[in-house]
C-alpha positions in Angstrom: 17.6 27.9 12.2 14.0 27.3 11.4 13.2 25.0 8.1 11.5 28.6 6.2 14.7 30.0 6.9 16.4 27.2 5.5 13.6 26.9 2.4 15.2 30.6 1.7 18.3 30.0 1.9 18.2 27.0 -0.5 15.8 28.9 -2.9 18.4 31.5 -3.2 21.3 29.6 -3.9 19.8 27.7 -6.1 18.3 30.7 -8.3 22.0 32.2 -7.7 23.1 29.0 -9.3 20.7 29.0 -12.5 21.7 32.5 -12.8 25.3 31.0 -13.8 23.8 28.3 -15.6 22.0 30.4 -17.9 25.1 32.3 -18.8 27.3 29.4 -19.8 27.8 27.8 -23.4 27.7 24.5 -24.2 31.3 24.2 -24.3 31.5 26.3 -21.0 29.1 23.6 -19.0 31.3 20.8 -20.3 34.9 22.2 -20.0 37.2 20.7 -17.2 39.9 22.6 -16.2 42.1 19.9 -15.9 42.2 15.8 -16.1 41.3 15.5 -12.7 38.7 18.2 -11.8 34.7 17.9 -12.7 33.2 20.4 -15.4 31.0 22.7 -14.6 28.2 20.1 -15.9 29.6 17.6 -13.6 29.5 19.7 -10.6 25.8 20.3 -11.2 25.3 16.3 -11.9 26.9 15.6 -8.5 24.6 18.5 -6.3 21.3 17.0 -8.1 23.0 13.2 -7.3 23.7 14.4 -4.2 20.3 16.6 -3.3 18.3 12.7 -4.3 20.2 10.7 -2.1 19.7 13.7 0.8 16.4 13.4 0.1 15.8 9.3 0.9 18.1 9.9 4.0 15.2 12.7 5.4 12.5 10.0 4.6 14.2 7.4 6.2 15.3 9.6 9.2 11.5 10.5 9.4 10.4 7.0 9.6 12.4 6.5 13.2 10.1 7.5 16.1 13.0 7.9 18.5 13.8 11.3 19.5 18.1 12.2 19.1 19.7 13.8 22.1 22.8 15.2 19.4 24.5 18.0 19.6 24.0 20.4 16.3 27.2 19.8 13.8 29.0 23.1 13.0 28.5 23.0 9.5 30.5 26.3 7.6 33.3 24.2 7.0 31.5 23.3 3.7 32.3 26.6 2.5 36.1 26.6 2.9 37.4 25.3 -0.4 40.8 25.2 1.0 39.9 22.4 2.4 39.4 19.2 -0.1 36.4 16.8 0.1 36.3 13.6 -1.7 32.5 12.8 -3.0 31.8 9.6 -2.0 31.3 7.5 -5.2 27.2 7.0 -5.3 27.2 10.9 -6.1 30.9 11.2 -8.6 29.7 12.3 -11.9 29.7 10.4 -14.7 32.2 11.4 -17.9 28.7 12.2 -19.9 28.1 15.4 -21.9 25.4 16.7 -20.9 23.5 19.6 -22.4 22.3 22.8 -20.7 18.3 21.7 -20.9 19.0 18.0 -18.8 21.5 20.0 -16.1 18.7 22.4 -15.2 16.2 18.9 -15.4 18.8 17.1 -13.4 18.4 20.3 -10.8 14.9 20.8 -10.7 14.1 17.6 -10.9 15.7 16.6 -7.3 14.6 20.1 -6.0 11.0 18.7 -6.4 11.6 15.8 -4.6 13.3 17.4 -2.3 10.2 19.9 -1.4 8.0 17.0 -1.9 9.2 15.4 1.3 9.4 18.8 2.9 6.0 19.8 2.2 4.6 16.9 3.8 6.0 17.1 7.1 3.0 18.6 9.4 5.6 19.2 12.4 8.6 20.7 10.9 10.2 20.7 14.9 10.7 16.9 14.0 13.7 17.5 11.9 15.4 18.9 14.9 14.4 15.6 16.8 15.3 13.2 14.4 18.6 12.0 13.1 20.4 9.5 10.1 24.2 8.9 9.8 25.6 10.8 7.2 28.7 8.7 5.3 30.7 11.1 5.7 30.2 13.4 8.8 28.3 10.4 10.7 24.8 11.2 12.7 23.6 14.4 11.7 20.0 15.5 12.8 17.6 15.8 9.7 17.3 19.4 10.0 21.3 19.8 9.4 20.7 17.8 6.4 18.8 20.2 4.9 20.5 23.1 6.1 24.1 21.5 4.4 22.4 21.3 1.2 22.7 25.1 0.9 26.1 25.0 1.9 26.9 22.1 0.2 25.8 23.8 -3.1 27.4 27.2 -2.0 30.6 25.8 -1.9 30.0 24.4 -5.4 28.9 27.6 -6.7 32.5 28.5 -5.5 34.2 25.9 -7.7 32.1 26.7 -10.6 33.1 30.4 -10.8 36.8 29.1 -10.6 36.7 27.0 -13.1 33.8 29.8 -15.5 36.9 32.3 -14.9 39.9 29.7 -16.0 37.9 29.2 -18.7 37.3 32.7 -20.0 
């Protein structure tokens, strides 16, 4: 999968994402539908967490000049909700209320820095030549970074309509 289909695929989720955001009270964003689960405002602090710290793996992945001979991950298992991931603690949400305006802040704000790096690299074949070990799914080239962003934030978009439709 090339990185401008990639750059699609991450625009639309995220636009598909605001679109939910922009529907959502308040009380809606903040709401969790039990003790243990993340509102829908936590969610969204955890995908911008998690997009940041995506981000300064790519860099540092870019910095190597060693090509990676690894094979490509399969990586639609992010999309199965049946199947529970526990979010390392750097990207856990806090327990703070946030309001609507610093969610979509928190969003666009890693976005930016996420197409910052991107829009630098003159090569894009790199980030199928390069790789950095992922905490949780272990060496991962940087392109596959990228591409399980989208995922990544498909499957939340999942978890947000459950817990939008609990809630109504």
């Amino acid at each position: 999968m090339e990185l401008q289909e990639i750059n699609r695929k991450l625009k639309e989720t995220r636009d598909e994402l605001l679109r939910i955001l922009n529907g959502l009270s308040g009380d809606q964003l903040n709401k969790r539908k039990d003790l243990h689960g993340w509102s829908i405002g936590q969610v969204c602090q955890h995908l911008s967490k998690t997009e940041e710290l995506y981000v300064l793996a790519i860099k540092r992945g870019l910095k190597s000049n060693e090509d990676s001979f690894i094979e490509n991950k399969p990586l639609d298992f992010l999309l199965d909700r049946s199947k529970k991931l526990k979010a390392p603690d750097i990207v856990t949400p806090t327990d703070e209320i946030l309001e609507h305006q610093e969610i979509i802040g928190k969003l666009n704000n890693s976005r930016a820095k996420l197409y910052e790096i991107l829009n630098t690299i003159e090569d894009p074949a790199v980030l199928s030549r390069r790789q950095f070990t992922h905490p949780v799914f272990k060496e991962m080239l940087l392109i596959e970074w990228i591409k399980s962003l989208y995922l990544h934030e498909q499957r939340h978009i999942k978890q947000i309509n459950e817990i939008r439709n609990e809630s109504m």
